[in-house]
N, C-alpha and C positions, 0 to 999 in steps of 0.2 A: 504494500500500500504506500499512499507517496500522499502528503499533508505539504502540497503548492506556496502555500502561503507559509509557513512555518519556516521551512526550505528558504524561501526567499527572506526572511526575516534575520536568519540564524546566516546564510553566505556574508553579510557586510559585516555583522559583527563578529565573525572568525578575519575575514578581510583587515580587519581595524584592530582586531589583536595581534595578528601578526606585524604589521605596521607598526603597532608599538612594544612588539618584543615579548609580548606576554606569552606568546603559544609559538613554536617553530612554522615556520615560511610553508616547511612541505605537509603540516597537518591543515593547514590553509586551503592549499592546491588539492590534497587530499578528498580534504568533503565538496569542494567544485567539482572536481572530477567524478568524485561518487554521485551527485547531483547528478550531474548530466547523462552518466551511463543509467542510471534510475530511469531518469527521462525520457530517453528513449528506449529501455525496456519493454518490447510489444506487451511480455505478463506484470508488467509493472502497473497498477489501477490505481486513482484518483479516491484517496476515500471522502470525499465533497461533490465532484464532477460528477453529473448527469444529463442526458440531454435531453431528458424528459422534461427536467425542473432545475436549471443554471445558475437560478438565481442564487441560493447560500454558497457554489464555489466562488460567484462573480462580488458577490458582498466581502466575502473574507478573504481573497485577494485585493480587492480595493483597497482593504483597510489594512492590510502586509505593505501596499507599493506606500502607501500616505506613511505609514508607521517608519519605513526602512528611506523614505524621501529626507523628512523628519528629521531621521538620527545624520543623514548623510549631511543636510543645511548646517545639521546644529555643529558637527564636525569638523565640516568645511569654514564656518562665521570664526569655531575658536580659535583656529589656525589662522584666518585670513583677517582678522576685522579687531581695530583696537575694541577696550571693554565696556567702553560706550555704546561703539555700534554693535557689539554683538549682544547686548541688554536690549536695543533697539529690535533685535532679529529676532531676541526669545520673543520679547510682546507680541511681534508679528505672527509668530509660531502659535500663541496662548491666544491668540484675541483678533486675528485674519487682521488684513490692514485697516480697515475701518475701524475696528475695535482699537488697534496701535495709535491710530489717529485720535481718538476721543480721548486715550486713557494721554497720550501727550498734552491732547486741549488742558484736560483735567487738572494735570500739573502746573500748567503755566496760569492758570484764570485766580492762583490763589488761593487765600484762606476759605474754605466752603464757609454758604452760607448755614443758621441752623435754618429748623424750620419756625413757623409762628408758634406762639405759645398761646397762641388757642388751640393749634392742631395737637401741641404736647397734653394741653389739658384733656382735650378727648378721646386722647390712645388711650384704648384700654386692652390693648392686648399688643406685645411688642415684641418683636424678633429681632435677635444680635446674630449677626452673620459675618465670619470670618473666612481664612482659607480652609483649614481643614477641621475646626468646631474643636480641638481640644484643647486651646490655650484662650484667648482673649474673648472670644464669645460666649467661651464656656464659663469663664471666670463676669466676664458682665451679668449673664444672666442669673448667677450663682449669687452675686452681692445683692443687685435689684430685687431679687424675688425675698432672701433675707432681709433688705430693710423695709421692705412693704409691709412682711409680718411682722416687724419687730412696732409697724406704725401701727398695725388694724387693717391694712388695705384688701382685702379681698376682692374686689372688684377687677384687678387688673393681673392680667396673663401672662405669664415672661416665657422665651422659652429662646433656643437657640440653636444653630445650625449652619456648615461648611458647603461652600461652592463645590469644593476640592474634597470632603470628607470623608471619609470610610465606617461605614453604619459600625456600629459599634465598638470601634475603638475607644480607648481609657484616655484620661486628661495623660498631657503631656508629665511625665515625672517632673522635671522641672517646677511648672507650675503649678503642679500639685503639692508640691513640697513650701513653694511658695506662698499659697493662697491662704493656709491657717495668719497667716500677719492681719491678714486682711479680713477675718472673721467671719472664714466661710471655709469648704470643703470641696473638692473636687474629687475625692475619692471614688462615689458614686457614679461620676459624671461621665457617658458615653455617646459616641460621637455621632450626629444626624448629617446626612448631606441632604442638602434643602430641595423641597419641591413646590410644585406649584401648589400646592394644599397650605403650609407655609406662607407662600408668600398670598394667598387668597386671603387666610385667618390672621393677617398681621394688620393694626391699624396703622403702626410705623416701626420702619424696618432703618437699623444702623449698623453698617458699615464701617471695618479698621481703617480702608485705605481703597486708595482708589482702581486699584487692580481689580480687586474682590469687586469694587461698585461698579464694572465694566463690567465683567464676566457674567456679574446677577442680570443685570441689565439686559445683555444681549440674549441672555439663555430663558430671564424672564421680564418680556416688555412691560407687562403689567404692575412691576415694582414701577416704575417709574411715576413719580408723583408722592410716593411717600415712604420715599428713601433718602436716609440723609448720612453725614460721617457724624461718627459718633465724638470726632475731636471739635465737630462744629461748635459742641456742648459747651467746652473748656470756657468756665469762666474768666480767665483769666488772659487776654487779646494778647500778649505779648508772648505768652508760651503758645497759642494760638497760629500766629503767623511765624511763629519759628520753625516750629512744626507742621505747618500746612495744612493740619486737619488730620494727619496722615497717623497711627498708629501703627507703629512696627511691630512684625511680629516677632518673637524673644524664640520660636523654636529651636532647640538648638544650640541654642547660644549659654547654657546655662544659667543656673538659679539667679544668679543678678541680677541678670538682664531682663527674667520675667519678673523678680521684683520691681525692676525698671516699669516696666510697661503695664503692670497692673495701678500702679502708683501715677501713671501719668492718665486711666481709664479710671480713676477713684471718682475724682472732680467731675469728670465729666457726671458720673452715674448720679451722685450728688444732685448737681443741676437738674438734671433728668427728673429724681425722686422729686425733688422741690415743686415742680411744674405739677408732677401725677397727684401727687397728694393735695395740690392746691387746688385742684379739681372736686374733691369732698367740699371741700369748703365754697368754693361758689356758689351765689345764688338759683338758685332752679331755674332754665329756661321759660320762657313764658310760651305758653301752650296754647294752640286755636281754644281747647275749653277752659284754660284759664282767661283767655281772653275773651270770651262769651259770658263767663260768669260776672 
């Protein structure tokens, strides 16, 4: 049996180990050569290929030449292209050019705006969306939903979720380690990748950074109108525009760093609770049958 796509996936990256030394020249040559006498083997069969029904060998080869295009670009950029332009080449890669073009707009137009805070007052159900849901979305949602109850607030829904996520993975170690400073727990915490049910049930939806705010965006048009950067929040205008709005993510980078960034997503959440809970306290709307009576 012969898996077309797989073959094709697996020849560049023997190509590219050999090229860097990792595996000998001739186990390279090797599996090409095996490929191709496979190939053309008359009792060698296709376990996808049919020509009754084309279509799954013709989809999962598509998605072998994009995948093996991909690695070839991305190889070709680190080799050829200073580290500016090849940050340029990932976007283009992650976000097609249109998406490379907005998410550049995005950078240059400034400190985001927030949103109004009447809109803040009326969310009553709100989504934290990061890249992969177990560090800074997971941690916003963790603090807000703890001080809502520490207020009384039962009215409003917190919940959170990764563009990039893998269903149920654990918070990052790191900020997990991190997050008791900050009087809450992550332990529990596992990982959603966001869908359109999400983003339907959410009154207003916050964003680390503006990659993440592309990629929602393009994958779901209907965020658009009541998505904002959650640095918009930052009371604070000087740390504000220093920072862009932007919230970095601390993956990786050890415990510090997600100290770092949980510390600089405190204030903002702050502000936020400030708004939801002044909501309670408002006067009631005035109603067609209030205003009849």
């Amino acid at each position: 049996m012969r898996w077309l796509a797989g073959d094709l996936q697996r020849l560049p990256e023997a190509a590219g180990a050999a090229v860097a030394g990792e595996i000998p020249v001739r186990q390279a040559a090797h599996d090409t050569l095996t490929f191709v006498t496979d190939f053309l083997a008359p009792r060698t069969r296709d376990a996808l290929w049919r020509f009754s029904d084309p279509r799954p060998a013709l989809d999962d080869l598509n998605g072998a030449l994009r995948q093996v295009g991909t690695q070839v670009l991305r190889k070709f950029g680190k080799l050829a292209l200073p580290q500016r332009g090849y940050q340029g080449l990932e976007h283009i890669i992650a976000l097609g050019p249109r998406g490379a073009w907005q998410y550049r707009r995005l950078r240059r137009s400034g400190p985001p705006s927030p949103p109004e805070k009447q809109r803040l007052r009326d969310a009553r159900r709100i989504l934290f969306v990061c890249h992969g849901n177990i560090a800074r979305s997971a941690m916003s949602a963790a603090w807000l939903r703890s001080a809502l109850q520490e207020q009384g607030v039962d009215d409003v829904t917190v919940a959170s979720a990764g563009v990039s996520a893998l269903d149920g993975k654990a918070a990052d170690p790191d900020a997990a380690e991190a997050a008791p400073q900050f009087g809450i727990s992550l332990e529990g915490h596992r990982a959603r990748r966001v869908t359109a049910d999400h983003i339907a049930a959410a009154d207003a939806i916050f964003v680390m950074d503006h990659l993440n705010r592309v990629r929602l965006m393009r994958q779901f048009p209907e965020a658009r109108g009541k998505t904002w950067m959650l640095g918009s929040l930052e009371p604070d205008a000087g740390r504000l525009a220093e920072h862009g709005g932007v919230i970095r993510d601390p993956y990786g980078q050890g415990r510090r760093e997600a100290e770092a960034c949980f510390a600089q997503i405190v204030p903002c959440l702050q502000e936020l609770l400030r708004h939801l809970t002044a909501a309670d306290r408002s006067p009631e709307r005035t109603t067609p049958e209030a205003t009849q009576r």
